[in-house]
DRENDO-1510 file (C-alpha; in Angstrom, 1 decimal, always signed):
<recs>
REC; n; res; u; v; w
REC; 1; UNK; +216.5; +89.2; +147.8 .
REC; 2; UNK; +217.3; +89.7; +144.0 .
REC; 3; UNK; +216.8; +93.4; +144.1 .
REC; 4; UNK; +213.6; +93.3; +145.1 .
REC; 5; UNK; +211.9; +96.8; +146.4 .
REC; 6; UNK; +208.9; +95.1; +147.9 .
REC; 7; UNK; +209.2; +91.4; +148.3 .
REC; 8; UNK; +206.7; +89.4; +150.2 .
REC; 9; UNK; +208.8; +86.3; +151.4 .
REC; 10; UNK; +207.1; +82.8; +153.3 .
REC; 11; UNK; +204.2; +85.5; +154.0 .
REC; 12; UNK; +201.1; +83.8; +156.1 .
REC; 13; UNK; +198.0; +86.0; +156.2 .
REC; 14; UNK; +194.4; +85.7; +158.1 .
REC; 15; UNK; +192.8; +86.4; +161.2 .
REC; 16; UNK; +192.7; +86.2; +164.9 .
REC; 17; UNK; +196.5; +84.3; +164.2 .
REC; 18; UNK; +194.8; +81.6; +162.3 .
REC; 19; UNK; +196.4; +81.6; +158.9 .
REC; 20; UNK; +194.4; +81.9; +155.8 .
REC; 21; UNK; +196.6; +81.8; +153.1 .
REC; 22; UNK; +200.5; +80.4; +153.5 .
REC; 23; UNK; +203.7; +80.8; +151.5 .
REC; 24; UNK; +202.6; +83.8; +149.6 .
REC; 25; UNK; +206.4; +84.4; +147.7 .
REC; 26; UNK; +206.0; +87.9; +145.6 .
REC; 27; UNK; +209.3; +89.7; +144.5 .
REC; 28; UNK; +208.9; +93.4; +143.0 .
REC; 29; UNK; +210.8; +95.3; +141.4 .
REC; 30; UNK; +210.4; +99.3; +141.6 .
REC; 31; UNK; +208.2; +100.6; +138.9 .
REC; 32; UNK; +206.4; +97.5; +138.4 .
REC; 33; UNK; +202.5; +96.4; +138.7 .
REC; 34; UNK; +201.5; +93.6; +140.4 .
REC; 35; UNK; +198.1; +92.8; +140.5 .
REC; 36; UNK; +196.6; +89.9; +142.8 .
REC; 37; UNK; +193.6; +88.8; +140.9 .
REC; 38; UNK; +190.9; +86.7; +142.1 .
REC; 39; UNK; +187.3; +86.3; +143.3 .
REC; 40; UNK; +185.3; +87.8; +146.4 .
REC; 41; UNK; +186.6; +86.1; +149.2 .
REC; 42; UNK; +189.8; +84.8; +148.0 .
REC; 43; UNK; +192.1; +86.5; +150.5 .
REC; 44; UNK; +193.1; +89.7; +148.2 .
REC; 45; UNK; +191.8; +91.9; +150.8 .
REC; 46; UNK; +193.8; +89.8; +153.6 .
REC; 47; UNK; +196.8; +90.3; +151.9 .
REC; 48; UNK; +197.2; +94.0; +151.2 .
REC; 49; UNK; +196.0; +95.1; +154.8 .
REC; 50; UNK; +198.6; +92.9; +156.0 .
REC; 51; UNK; +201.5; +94.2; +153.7 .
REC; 52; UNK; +200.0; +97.8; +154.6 .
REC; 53; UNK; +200.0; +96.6; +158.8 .
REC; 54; UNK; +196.2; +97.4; +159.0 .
REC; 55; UNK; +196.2; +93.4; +160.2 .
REC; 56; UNK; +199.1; +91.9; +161.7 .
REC; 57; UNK; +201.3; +89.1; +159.6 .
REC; 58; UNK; +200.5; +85.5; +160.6 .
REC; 59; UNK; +204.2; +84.5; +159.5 .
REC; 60; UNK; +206.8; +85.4; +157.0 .
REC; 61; UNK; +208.4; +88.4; +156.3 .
REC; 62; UNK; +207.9; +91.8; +154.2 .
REC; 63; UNK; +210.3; +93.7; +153.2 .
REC; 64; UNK; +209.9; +97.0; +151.7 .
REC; 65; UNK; +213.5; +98.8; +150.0 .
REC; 66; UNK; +215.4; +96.2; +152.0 .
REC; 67; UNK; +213.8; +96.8; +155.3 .
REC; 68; UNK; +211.5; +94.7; +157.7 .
REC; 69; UNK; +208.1; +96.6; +157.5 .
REC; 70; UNK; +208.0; +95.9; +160.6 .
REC; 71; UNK; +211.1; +98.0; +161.3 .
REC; 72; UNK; +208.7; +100.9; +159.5 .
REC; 73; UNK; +207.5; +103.4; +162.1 .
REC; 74; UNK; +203.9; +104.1; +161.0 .
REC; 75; UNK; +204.3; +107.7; +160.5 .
REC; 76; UNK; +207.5; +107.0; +158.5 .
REC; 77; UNK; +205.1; +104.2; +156.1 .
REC; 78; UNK; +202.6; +106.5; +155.3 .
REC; 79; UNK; +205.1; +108.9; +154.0 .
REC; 80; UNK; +206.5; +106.1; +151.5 .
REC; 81; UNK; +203.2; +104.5; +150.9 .
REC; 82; UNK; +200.1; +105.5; +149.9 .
REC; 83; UNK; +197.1; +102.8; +150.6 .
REC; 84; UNK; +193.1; +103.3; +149.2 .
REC; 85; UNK; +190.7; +100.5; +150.3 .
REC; 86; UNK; +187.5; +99.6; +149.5 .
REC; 87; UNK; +186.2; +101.2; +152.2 .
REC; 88; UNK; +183.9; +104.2; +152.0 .
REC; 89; UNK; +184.9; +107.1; +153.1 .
REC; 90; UNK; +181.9; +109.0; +154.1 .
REC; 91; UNK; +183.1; +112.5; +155.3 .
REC; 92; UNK; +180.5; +115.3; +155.7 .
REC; 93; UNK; +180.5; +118.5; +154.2 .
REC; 94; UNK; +183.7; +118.3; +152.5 .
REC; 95; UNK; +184.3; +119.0; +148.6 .
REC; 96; UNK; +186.4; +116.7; +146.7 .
REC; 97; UNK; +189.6; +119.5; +147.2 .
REC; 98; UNK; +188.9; +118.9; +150.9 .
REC; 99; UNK; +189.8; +115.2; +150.6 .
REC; 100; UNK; +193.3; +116.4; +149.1 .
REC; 101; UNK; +196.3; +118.5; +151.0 .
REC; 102; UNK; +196.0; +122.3; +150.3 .
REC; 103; UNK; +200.2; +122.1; +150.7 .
REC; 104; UNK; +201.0; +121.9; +147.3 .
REC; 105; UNK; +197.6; +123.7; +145.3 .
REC; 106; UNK; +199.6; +122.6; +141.9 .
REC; 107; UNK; +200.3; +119.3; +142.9 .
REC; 108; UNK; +196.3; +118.8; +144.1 .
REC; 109; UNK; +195.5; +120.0; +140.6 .
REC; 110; UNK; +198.2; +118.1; +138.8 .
REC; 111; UNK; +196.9; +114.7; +140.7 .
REC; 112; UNK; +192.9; +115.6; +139.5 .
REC; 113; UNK; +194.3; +116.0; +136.3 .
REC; 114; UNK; +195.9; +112.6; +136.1 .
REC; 115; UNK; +192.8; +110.8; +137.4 .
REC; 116; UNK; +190.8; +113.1; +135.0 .
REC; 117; UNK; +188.9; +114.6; +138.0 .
REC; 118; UNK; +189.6; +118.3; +137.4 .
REC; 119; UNK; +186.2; +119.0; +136.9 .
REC; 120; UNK; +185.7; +117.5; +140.7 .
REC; 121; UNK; +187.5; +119.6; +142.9 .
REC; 122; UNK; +184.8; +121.7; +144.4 .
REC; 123; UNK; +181.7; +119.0; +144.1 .
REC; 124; UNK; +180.6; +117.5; +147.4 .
REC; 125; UNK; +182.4; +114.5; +148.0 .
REC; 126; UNK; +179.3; +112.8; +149.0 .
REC; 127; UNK; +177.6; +113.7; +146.1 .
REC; 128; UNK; +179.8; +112.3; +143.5 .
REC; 129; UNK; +179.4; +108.8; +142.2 .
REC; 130; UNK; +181.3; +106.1; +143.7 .
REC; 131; UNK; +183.5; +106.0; +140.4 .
REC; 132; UNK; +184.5; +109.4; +140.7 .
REC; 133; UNK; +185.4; +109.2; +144.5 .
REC; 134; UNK; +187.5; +106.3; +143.4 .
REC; 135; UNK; +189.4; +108.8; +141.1 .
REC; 136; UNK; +189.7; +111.5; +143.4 .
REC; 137; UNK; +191.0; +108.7; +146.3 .
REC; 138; UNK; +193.5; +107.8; +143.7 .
REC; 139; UNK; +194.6; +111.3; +143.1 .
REC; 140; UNK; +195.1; +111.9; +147.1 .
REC; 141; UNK; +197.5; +108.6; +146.7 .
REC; 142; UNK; +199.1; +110.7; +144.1 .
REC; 143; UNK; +199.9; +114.0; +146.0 .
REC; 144; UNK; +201.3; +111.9; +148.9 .
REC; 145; UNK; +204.1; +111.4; +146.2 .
REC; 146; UNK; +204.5; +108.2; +147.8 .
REC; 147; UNK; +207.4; +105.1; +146.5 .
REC; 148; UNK; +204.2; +102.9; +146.7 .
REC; 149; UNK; +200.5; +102.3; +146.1 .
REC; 150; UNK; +198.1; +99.3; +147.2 .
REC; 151; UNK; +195.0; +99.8; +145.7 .
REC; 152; UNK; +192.1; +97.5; +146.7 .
REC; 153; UNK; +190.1; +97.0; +143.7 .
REC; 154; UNK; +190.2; +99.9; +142.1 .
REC; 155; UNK; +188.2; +99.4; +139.0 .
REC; 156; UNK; +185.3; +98.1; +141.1 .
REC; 157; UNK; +182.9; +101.2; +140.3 .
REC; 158; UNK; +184.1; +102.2; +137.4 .
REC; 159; UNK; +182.5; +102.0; +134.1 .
REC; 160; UNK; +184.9; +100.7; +131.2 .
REC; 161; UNK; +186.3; +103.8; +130.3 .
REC; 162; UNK; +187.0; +104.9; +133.2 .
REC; 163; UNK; +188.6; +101.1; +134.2 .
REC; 164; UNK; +190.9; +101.8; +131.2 .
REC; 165; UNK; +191.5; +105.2; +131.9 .
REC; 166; UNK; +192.8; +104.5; +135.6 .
REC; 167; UNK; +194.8; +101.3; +134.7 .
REC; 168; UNK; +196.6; +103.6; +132.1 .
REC; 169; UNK; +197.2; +106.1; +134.7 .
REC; 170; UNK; +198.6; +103.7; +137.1 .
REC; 171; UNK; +201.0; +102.3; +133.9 .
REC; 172; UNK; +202.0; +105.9; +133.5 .
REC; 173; UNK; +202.9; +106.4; +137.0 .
REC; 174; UNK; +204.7; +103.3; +137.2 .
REC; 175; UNK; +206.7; +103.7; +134.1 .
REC; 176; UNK; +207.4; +107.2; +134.3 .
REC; 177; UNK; +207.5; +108.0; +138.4 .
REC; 178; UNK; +208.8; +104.6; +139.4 .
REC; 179; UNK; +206.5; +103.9; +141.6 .
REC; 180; UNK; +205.3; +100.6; +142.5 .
REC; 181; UNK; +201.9; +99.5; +142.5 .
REC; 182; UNK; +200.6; +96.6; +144.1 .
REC; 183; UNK; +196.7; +96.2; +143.9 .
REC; 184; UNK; +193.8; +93.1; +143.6 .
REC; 185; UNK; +190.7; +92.9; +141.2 .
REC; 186; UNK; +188.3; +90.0; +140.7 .
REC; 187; UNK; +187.5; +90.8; +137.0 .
</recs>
């Protein structure tokens, strides 16, 4: 597998078994970016809730440090990977600190600094804009402390700044922490 960390090999994704999208070959290295780029409705999506096992694989193989996922129990993945979807989270009552652990106090505050979300922490989450929950979803990622993070279009609320502040982030993290970072846009 070349030394892959997290390589995608013959990889058939879709729905209800009926494949979508075939031969998806991706080979990463740890520490690197990979970024699937493409329009609404192109199968970005599709793909990372398959390599996260939110949707079962069609056909082909993932392997993640040399392992089958499939050979991943799920408590074990979520311990090496951290995932944020588009989805909305939507919880009530809670402040943005709520959304994070309260193990490690410094590493929640070290996270919100990252993402530039210090100022967050004790807002209601629901009263944030959907660029700032993005940030403070991206800084729970980063407290998991995880070998890997799917983002699924993560830019999409953000204003330019913040776009550039978040993809410099992710560089950072990459560079610096080693972790891989796997994650779709359409722009």
């Amino acid at each position: 597998m070349d030394n892959y960390y997290f390589h995608m090999d013959n990889l058939s994704v879709g729905y209800d078994k009926k494949a979508l999208i075939h031969d998806i070959c991706i080979g990463i290295k740890k520490g690197e970016i990979v970024t699937l780029i493409g329009p609404n409705g192109s199968g970005k999506s599709t793909i990372l809730k398959s390599i996260t096992r939110q949707l079962q694989i069609i056909g082909g193989k993932v392997y993640f440090d040399d392992r089958n996922l499939n050979s991943f129990s799920y408590k074990e993945l979520s311990t090496r990977m951290a995932v944020v979807l588009t989805e909305r989270m939507r919880p009530e009552l809670m402040t943005c600190h709520d959304i994070l652990s309260r193990e490690d106090e410094e590493k929640v505050e070290e996270a919100m600094r990252a993402v530039h979300a210090e100022s967050l922490g004790s807002r209601d989450f629901n009263n944030i804009s959907d660029g700032q929950r993005q940030r403070v979803l991206l800084a729970r990622a980063i407290c998991q402390e995880p070998d890997i993070i799917i983002l699924d279009e993560p830019t999409s609320f953000l204003d330019i700044k913040h776009k550039l502040d978040l993809l410099s982030i992710l560089r950072d993290m990459a560079k610096k922490k080693q972790i891989t970072v796997i994650m779709s846009l359409h722009e």
